[in-house]
C-alpha positions in Angstrom: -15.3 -210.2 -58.5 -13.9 -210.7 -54.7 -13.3 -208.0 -52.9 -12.2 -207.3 -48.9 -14.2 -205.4 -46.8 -13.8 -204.3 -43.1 -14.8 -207.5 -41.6 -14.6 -206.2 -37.5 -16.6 -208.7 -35.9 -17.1 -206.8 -33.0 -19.6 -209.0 -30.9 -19.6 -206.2 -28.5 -20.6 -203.3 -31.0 -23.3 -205.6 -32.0 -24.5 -207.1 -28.2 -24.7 -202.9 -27.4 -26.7 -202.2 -30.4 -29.2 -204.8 -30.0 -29.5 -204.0 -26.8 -31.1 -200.7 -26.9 -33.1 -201.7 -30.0 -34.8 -204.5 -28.0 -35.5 -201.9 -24.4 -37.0 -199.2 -27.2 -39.7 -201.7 -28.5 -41.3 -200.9 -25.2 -44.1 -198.6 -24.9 -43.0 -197.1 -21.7 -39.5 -195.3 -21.1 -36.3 -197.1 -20.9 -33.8 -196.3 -18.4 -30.3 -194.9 -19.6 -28.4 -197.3 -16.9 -29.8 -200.7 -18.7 -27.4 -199.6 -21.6 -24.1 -199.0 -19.4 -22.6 -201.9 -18.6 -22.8 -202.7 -22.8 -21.8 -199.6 -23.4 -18.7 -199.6 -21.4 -18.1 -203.1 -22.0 -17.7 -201.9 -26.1 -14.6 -200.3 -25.6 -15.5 -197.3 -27.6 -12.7 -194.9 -29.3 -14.4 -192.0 -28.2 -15.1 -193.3 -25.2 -11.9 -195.3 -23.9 -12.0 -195.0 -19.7 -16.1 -195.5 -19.4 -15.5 -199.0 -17.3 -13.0 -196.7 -15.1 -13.5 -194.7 -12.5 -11.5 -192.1 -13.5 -13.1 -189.2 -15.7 -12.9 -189.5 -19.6 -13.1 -185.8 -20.0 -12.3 -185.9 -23.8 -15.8 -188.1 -24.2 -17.8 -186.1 -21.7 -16.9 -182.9 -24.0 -17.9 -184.7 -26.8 -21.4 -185.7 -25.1 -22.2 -182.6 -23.8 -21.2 -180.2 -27.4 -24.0 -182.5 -28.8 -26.7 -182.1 -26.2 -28.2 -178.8 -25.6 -27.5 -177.1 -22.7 -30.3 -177.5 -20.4 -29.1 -181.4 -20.6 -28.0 -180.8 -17.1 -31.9 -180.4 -15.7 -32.9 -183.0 -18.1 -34.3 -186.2 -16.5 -36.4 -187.2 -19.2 -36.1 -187.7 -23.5 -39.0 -188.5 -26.2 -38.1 -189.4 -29.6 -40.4 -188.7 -32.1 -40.3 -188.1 -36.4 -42.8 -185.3 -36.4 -45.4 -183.1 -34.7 -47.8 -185.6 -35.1 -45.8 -188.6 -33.8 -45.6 -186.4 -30.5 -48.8 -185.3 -30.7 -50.4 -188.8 -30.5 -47.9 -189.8 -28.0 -49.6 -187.6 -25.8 -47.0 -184.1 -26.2 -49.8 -182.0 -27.5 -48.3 -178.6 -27.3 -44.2 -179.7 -27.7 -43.8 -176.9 -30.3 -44.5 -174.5 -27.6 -41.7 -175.4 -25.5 -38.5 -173.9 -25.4 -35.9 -174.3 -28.3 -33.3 -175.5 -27.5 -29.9 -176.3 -29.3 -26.5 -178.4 -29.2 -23.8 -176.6 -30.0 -21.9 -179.7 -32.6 -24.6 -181.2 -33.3 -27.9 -180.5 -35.5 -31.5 -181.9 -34.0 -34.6 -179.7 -33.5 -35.2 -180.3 -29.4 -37.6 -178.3 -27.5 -37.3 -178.2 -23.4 -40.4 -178.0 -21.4 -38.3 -176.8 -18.4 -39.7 -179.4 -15.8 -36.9 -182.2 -17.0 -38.3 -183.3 -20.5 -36.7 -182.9 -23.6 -38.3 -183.8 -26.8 -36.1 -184.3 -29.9 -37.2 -185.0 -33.4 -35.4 -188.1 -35.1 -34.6 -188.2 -39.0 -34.1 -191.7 -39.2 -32.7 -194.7 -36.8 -28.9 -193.2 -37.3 -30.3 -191.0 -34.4 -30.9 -193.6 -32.3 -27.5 -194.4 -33.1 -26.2 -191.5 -32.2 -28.5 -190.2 -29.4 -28.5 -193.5 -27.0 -24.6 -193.8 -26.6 -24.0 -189.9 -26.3 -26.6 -190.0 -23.3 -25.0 -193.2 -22.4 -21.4 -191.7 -22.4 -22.8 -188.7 -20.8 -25.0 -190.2 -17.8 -21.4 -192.6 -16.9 -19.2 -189.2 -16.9 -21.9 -187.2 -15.2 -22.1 -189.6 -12.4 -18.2 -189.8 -12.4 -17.8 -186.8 -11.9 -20.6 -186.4 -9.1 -18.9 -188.9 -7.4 -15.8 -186.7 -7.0 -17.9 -183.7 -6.4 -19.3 -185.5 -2.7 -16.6 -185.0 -0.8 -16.7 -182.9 2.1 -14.5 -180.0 1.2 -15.5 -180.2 -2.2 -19.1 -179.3 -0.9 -17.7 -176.7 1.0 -16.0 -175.0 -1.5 -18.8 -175.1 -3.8 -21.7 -173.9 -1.4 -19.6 -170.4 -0.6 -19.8 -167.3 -3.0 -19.6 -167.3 -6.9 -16.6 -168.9 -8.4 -14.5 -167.3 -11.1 -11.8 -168.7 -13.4 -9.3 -168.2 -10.1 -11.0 -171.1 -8.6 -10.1 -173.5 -11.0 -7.0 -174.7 -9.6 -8.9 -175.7 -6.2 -11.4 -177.6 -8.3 -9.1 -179.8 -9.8 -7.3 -180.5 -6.8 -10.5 -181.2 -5.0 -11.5 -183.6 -7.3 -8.3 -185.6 -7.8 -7.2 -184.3 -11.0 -5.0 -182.1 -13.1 -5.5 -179.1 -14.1 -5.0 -179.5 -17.6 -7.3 -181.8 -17.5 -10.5 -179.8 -16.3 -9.4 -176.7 -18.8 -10.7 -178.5 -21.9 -13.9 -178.9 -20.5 -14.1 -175.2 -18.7 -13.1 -174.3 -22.3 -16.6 -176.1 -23.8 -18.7 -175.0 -21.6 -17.6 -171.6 -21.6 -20.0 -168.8 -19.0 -21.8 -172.1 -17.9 -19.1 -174.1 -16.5 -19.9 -173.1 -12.8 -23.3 -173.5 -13.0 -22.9 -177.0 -14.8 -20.3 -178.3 -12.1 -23.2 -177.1 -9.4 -25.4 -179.1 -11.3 -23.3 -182.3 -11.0 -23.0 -181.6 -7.8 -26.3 -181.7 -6.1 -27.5 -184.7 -8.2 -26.8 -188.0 -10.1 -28.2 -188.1 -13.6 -31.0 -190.8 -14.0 -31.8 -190.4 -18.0 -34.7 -192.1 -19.5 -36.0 -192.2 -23.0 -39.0 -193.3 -25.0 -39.0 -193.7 -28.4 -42.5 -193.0 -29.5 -42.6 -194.8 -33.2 -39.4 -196.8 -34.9 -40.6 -197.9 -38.4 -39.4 -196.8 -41.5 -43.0 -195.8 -42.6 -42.9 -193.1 -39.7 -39.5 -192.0 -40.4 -40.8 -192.0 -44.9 -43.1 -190.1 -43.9 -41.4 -187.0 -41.5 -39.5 -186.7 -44.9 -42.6 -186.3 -46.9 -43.8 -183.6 -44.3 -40.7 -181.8 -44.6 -40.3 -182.0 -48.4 -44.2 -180.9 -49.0 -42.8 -178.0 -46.7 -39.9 -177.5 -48.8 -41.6 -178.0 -52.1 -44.5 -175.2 -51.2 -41.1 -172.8 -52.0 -41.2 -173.3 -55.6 -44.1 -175.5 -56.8 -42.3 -175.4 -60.5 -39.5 -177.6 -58.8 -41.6 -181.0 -59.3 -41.4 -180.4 -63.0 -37.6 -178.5 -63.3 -34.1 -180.1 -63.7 -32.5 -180.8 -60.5 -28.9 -180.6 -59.1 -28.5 -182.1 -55.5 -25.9 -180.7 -53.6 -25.8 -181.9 -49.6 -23.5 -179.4 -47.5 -24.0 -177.0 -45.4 -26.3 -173.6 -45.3 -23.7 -170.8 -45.9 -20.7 -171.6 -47.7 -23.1 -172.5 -51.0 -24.8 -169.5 -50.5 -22.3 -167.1 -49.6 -20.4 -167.9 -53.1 -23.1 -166.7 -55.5 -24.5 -163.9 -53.6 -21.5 -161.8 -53.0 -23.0 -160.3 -50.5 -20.3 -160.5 -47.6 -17.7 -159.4 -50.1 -20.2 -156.1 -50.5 -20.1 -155.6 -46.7 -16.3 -156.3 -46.3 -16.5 -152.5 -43.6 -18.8 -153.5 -41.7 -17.5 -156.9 -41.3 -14.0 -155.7 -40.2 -14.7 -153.2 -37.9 -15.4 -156.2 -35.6 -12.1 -156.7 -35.5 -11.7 -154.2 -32.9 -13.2 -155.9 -30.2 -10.3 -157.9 -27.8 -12.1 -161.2 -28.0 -11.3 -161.4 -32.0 -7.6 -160.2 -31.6 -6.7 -163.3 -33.3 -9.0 -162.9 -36.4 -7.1 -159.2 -36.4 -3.8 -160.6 -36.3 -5.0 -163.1 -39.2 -6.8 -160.6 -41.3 -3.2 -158.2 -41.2 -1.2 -161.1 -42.6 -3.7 -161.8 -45.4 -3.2 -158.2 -46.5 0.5 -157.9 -46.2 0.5 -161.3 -48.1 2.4 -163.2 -45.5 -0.4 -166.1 -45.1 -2.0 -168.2 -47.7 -5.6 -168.0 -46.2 -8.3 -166.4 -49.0 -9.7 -162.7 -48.6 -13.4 -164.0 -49.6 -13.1 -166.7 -47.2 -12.3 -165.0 -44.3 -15.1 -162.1 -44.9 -17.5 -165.3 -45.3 -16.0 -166.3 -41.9 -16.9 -162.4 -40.1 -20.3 -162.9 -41.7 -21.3 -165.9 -40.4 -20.3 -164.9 -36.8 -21.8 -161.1 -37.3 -25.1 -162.1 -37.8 -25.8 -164.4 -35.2 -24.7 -160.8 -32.4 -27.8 -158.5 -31.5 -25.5 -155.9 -34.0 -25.9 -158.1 -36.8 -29.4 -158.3 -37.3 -30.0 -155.6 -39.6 -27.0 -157.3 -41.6 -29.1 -160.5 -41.8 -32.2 -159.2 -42.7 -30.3 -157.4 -45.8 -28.7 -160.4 -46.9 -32.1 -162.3 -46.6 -33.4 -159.9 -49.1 -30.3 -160.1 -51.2 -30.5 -164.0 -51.4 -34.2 -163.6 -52.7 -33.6 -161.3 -55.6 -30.9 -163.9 -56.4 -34.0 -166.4 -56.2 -31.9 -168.4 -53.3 -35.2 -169.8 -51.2 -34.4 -170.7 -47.7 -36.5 -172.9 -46.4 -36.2 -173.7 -42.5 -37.7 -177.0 -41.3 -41.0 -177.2 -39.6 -43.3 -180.0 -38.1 -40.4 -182.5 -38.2 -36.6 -183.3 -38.1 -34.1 -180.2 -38.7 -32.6 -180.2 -41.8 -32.8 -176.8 -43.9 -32.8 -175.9 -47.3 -31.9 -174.0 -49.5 -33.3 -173.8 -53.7 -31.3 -171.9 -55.7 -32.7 -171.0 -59.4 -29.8 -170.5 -61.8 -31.3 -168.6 -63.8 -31.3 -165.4 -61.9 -27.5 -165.3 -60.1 -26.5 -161.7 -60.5 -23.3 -162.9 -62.3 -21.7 -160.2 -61.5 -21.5 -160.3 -57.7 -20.4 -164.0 -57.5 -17.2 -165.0 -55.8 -13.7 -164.5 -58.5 -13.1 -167.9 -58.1 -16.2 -168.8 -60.0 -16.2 -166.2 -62.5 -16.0 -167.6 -66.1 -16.7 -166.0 -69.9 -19.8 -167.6 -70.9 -21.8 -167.4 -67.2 -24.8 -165.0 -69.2 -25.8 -168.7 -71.1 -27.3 -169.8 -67.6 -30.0 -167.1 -67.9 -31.4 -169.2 -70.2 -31.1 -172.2 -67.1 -34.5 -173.9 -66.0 -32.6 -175.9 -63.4 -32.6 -175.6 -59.7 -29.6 -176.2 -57.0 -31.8 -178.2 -54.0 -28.9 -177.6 -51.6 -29.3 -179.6 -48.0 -27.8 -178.9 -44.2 -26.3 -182.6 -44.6 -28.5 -184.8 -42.7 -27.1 -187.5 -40.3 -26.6 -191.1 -41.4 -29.7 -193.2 -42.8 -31.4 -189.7 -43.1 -29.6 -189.2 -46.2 -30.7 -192.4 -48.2 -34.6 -191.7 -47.4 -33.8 -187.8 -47.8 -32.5 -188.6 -51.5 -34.8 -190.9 -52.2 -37.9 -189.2 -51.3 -36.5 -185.9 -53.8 -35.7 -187.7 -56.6 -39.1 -189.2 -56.5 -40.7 -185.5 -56.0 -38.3 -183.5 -58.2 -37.5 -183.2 -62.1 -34.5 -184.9 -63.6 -31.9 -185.0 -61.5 -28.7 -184.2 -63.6 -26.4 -184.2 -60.9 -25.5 -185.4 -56.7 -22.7 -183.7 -55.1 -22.0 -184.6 -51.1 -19.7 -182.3 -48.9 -19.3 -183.3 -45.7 -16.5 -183.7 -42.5 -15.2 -187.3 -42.2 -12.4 -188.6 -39.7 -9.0 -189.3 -41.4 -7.2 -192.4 -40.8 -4.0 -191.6 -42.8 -4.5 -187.6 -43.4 -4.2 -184.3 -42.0 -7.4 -182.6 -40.1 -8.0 -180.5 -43.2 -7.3 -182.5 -45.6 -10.1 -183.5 -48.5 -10.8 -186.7 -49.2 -12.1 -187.6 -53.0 -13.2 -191.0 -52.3 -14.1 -193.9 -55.4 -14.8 -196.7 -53.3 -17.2 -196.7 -49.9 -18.6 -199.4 -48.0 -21.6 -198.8 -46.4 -22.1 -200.4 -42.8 -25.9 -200.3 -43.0 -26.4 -202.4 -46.5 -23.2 -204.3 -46.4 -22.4 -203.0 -49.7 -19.1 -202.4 -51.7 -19.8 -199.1 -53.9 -17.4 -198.7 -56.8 -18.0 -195.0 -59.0 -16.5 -192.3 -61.0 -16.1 -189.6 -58.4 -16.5 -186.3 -60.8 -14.3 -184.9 -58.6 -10.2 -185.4 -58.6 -7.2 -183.9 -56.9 -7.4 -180.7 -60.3 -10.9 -180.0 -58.9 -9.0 -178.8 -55.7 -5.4 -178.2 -55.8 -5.3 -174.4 -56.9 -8.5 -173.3 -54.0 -7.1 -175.9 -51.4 -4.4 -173.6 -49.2 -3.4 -175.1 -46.7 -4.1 -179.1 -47.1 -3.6 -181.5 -49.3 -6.2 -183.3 -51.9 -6.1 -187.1 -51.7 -8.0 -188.7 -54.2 -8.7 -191.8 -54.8 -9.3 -192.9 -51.9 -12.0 -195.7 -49.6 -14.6 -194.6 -47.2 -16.5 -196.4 -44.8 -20.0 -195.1 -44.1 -20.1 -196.1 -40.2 -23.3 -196.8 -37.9 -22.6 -194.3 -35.5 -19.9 -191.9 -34.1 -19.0 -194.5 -30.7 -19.7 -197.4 -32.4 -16.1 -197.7 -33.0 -13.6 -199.4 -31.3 -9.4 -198.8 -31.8 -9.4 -202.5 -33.3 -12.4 -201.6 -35.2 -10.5 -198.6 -37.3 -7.3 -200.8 -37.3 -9.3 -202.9 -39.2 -10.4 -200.4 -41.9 -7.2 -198.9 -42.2 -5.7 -202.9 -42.7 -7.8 -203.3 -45.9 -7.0 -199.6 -47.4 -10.6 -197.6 -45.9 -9.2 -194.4 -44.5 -12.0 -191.7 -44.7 -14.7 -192.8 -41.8 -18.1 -190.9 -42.0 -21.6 -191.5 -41.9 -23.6 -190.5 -45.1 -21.9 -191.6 -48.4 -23.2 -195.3 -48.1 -26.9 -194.2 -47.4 -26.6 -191.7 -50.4 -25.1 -194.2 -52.8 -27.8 -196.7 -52.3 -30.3 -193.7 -53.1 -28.2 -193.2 -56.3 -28.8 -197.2 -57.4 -32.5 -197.1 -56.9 -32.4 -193.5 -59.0 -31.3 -195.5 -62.0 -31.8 -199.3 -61.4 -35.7 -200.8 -60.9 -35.1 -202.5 -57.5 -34.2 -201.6 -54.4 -30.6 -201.5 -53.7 -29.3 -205.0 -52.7 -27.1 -205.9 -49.4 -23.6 -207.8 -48.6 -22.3 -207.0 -52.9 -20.0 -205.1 -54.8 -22.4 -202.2 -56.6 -21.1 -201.1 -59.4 -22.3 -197.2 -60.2 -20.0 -196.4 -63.6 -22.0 -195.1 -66.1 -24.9 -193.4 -64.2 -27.2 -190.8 -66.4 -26.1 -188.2 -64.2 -23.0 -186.4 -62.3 -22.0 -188.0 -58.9 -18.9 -186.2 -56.7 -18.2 -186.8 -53.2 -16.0 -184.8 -51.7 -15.0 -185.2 -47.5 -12.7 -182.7 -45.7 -11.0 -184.6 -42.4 -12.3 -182.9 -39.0 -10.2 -185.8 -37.0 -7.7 -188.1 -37.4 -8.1 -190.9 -34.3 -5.2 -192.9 -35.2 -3.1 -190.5 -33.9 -2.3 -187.8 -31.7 -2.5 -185.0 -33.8 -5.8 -182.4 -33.8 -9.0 -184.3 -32.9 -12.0 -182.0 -32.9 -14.6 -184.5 -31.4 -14.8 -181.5 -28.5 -15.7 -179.0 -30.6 -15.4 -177.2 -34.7 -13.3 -176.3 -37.1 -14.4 -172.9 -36.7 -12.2 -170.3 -39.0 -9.4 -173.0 -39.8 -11.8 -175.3 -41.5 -12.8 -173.0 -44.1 -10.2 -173.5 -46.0 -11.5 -176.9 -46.6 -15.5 -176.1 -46.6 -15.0 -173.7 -49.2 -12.6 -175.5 -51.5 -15.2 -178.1 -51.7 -17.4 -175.5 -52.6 -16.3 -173.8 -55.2 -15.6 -177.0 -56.7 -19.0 -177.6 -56.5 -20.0 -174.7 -57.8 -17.7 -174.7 -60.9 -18.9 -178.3 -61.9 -22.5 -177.2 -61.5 -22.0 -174.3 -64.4 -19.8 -176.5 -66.1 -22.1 -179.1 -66.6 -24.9 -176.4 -67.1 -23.2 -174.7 -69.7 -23.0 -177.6 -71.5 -26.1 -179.1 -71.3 -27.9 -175.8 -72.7 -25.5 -175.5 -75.6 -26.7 -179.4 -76.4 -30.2 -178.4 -76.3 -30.1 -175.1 -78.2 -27.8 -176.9 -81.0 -30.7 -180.0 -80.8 -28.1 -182.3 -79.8 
């Protein structure tokens, strides 16, 4: 069979790739300004004015929402799978550092607040990720510092505490609009003073160390985490699996019922002034005058309720709820983050889950022995040893369901993307499948985008590993969903059912598999064109929509399919 795949040929893609590979073989750190004259010299689509002198706001933002925030004292980065890994590369005690977080983007860090971060890797798609972002991020830093010298600049910035009034000085000090500095006041939020101070007073001089590359250290941080995960429910080695890889609330929040319990509480936080907005919104659901869902936007007020100091009564009470609905949470510990959640069937108070799921015949799954292993999507490569490592560990797996953002080359950002063809950057291959999902699964639960089904992904290397010729290339041959895990996860799926390991550079045929396979994407950007790019930031409560469409499709093919497997075995069919 031929087939045409997104041949890019991007020499420098691949020069700035083998680049850092070859400086991280060394056993002593690397410095970040090796890798910029490659990096610029790639021509990045997130990263379009690097070999300029002029500021590429837009790719600083995006470099500094997935760093955490004490990047701007951070002179120093280790790389490491596990406790261990750091441990033997002399970190003894990296655990009791401080904990830090990006805000868009998941990777357990620590800070040991004299300049060193530590992060834990899943797999090499986090070097992938990690060396351009500090890349991109060192060049803008030191753009920007640049601009910050000048004599009145210092001036202004040495005299009394600055407030948003002082914005308009800024910009004009440093050369620029002011439109164009609001973005990234906007990201940075209460910190933005401090962080322009910070830029001020020095240049940034990053330099990493990867402490162990091989695949055998990153196999095993996902046996460390699984033992972690399986020490939750021991029975789950021996018990029917269905693998869902998504996110840790929307799952959750569908078969508990528990914000839909709590809908008071929830909305008297509409009367603060900073969610005025959410007011307005929640007004128009119940006059009827928007489309959005009642149950999606209490799932919405939850989330953001229990992360404030008034919430945490609420989260404790719907901790308890989720385990006498036998929904285990399992929190990463020793290695990479990447929760989980095990949800036993068999015990969902049937009465408390979301309308949308309800059904007649829900009592038959009390008889259920099977378990949902739901996963915080991992990142890239992580996905393919994830999946392989649990199908290894678990019981039957009867079905593999993947929710996840993507960029859209030809939709709208909210959109969902069913596709039936991905090929998969890392083994070369062209996957062909049924997708158990199609545009029915969606259309009645999707508000306010549209279903395309159908559809051909790439599974990309990296996030700025992309070039503008590079996606006109993949939207050329018909590829118009761009992500990072489908590949990975489909060549788990072929060594699930086939006795080799997946091969490289074919067509892979998946039709007929012994279990159920859905992939589902919902489009977070669309960099072809103009419109809504959220590189910068989230979806936040205009991407539910999306997120729990996918969902509760999800869901309803889960019971569907258990339904009908327990009618088989109690008729002995």
């Amino acid at each position: 069979m031929d087939r045409t795949v997104p041949r890019t040929g991007s020499e420098e893609i691949e020069l700035y790739i083998r680049t850092y590979y070859s400086l991280l073989r060394s056993t002593t750190e690397i410095q970040i300004r090796a890798l910029e004259e490659t990096h610029a010299n790639m021509g990045s689509a997130l990263h379009p004015h690097a070999h300029t002198p002029s500021l590429d706001i837009p790719a600083f933002i995006y470099a500094a929402m997935r760093l955490p925030p004490c990047i701007a004292e951070v002179e120093r980065v280790i790389l490491g799978q596990s406790q261990d890994v750091l441990k033997q590369g002399g970190f003894e005690d990296v655990e009791s550092w401080l904990e830090v977080a990006a805000p868009a983007r998941r990777r357990r860090s620590y800070y040991d607040g004299s300049g060193t971060l530590a992060c834990y890797i899943a797999s090499r798609s986090d070097i992938d990720d990690l060396l351009p972002i500090l890349t991109a991020f060192q060049i803008e830093w030191n753009k920007l510092h640049t601009l910050l010298r000048g004599e009145q600049v210092r001036n202004f910035l040495d005299g009394t505490d600055r407030s948003d009034e002082d914005l308009p000085v800024l910009a004009a000090g440093i050369g620029i609009a002011l439109e164009e500095l609001l973005p990234l006041h906007s990201a940075l939020g209460k910190d933005f003073w401090h962080f322009i101070q910070s830029v001020a007073e020095q240049r940034k001089r990053f330099k990493v160390r990867l402490l162990a590359g091989s695949l055998n250290d990153y196999k095993r941080a996902v046996h460390l985490w699984w033992e972690h995960v399986e020490r939750s429910l021991p029975s789950l080695i021996q018990r029917p699996v269905y693998f869902v890889s998504s996110n840790t609330h929307s799952v959750v929040n569908l078969i508990t019922g528990f914000a839909l319990r709590h809908e008071d509480e929830l909305l008297a936080m509409l009367d603060k002034p900073e969610h005025a907005d959410l007011a307005d919104e929640w007004r128009e659901i119940e006059a009827e005058q928007v489309q959005s869902s009642r149950e999606n936007f209490l799932y919405y007020m939850l989330k953001k309720y229990v992360t404030t100091p008034a919430g945490k009564k609420l989260a404790k009470e719907r901790f308890e709820t989720e385990m006498q609905c036998c929904v285990h949470r399992v929190r990463s510990e020793q290695s990479f983050d990447l929760d989980a959640q095990l949800i036993e069937l068999s015990s969902l108070q049937f009465d408390q889950i979301d309308p949308r799921l309800q059904r007649p015949d829900l009592k038959v799954l009390e008889q259920s022995d099977a378990v949902v292993v739901n996963i915080d999507y991992p990142l890239g490569m992580a996905a393919y040893l994830v999946l392989s490592h649990i199908a290894a560990r678990a019981g039957e797996i009867l079905g593999v369901y993947i929710m996840g953002k993507a960029a859209s080359l030809n939709g709208a950002v909210g959109d969902v993307m069913l596709p039936s063809v991905v090929y998969d950057e890392h083994s070369q291959n062209t996957f062909l499948y049924h997708n158990c999902f199609s545009a029915v699964s969606l259309d009645q639960d999707l508000q306010y985008g549209t279903v395309l089904d159908n559809q051909k992904a790439v599974s990309v290397v990296g996030t700025f590993l992309q070039t503008p010729t590079y996606m006109d290339v993949f939207y050329r041959e018909g590829y118009t969903d761009i992500e990072m895990e489908a590949g990975p996860y489909l060549s788990a799926v072929y060594e699930m059912y086939r006795p080799k390991r997946h091969p490289t550079n074919e067509i892979v045929d998946l039709h007929g598999l012994p279990f159920d396979l859905g992939i589902l994407h919902y489009a977070s950007d669309t960099p072809l064109s103009k419109g809504l790019s959220l590189g910068a930031g989230s979806m936040s409560y205009f991407g539910m929509d999306a997120t729990y469409a996918t969902s509760v499709a999800i869901w309803q093919r889960i019971f569907k399919r258990e339904i009908k497997r327990l009618d088989a075995r109690d008729s002995g069919s």
